[in-house]
C-alpha positions, 0 to 999 in steps of 0.5 A: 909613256904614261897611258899608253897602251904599252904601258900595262901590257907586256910590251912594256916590260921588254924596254923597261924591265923592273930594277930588281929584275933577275935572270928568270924574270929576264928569261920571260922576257922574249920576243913579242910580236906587235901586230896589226890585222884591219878588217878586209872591207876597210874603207880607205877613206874610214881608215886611219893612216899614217904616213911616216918617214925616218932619217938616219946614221946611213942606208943599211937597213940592219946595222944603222940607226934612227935619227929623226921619225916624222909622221901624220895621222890622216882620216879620210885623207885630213890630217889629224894629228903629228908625230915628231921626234929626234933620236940620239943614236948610239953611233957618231954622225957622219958629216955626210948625214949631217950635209944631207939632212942639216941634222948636226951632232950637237941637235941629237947630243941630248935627245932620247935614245930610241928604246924611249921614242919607238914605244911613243911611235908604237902608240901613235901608230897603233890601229892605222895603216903605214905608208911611206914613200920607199917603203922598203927602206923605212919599214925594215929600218923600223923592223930592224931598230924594233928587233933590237928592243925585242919586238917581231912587227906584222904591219900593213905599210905601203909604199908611194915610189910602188904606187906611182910607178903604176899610176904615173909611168910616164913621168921622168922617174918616182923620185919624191922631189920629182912626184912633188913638182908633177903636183906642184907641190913645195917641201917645207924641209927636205930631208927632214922627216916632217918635210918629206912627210908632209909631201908623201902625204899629199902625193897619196891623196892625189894618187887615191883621189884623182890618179885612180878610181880603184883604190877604195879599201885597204886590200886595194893597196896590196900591190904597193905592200912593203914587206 
């Protein structure tokens, strides 16, 4: 965490309280909203984007758990720098997960928990906007590990399944492995955030650049919002 913009702000203290810490100090410790507002005429091609994708203990968004986040960092669609982490969660993995995504017990056994990871990502993420292919997945499990270390999110995130069934309704359907043979393109890992993240990635650049000519700013993306 050293440098980073958590570190000398309030939001620090919320994951990591002072050892002597007593109840009125604990009492200050409330909620804190962690925001992002771009300015309207933000171009897309200056803005910095994020895209992102988590794998997790299960699909219930409230009550299950972060185990990997994977994310880029493009400018004007190039990326520009990665973010990769394995959590260890504070639930057994499923064999079904563990089939799913090859993400073993034994991979997270010694990884960090989450109250350590989200400020790290918090900090990748900070003044770009989010997108992520089913959105409304990802973001509300992001909220919800969030809420759980005290933090209210307000975060522009978008959503690639949104875009493509606007822009591509002719296709068989919007799943990820079908939009990445449409484009012919190949997943390094499937099911593994990175994999999936480097695929969601170039689908976006294809949607902006080539399946469309009215997507110039970021209010352009507001029908693909995830709320």
């Amino acid at each position: 965490m050293s440098g980073s913009f958590l570190e000398h702000s309030m939001f620090h203290r919320v994951l990591y309280p002072p050892a002597d810490a007593g109840s009125a100090a604990a009492d200050l410790m409330l909620r804190r909203l962690l925001r992002f507002a771009p300015p309207p005429g933000l171009r897309l091609e200056d803005a910095s984007i994020i895209v992102f994708d988590f794998e997790s203990t299960g699909l219930d968004t409230e009550n299950d758990f972060i185990i990997e986040i994977g994310a880029e960092k493009l400018v004007n669609f190039e990326v520009v720098a990665e973010f990769s982490a394995l959590v260890k969660p504070p639930v057994e993995l499923s064999e079904q997960v563990t089939n799913l995504t090859g993400i073993t017990p034994q991979m997270l056994a010694d990884k960090p928990r989450i109250a350590h990871v989200l400020p790290d990502f918090f900090d990748f993420i900070r003044g770009s906007l989010l997108v992520a292919h089913n959105a409304d997945y990802d973001f509300r499990l992001m909220r919800a590990e969030a809420s759980r270390l005290g933090f209210d999110l307000e975060w522009p995130c978008f959503c690639t399944l949104k875009m493509a069934r606007e822009l591509l309704p002719d296709i068989e359907n919007r799943k990820l492995d079908t939009l990445a043979g449409h484009y012919g393109l190949s997943f390094g890992s499937r099911h593994r955030s990175m994999g999936d993240v480097r695929v969601t990635s170039d689908v976006l650049k294809k949607f902006v650049t080539e399946e469309s000519d009215d997507l110039d700013t970021w209010a352009d993306l507001q029908p693909f919002y995830s709320l």
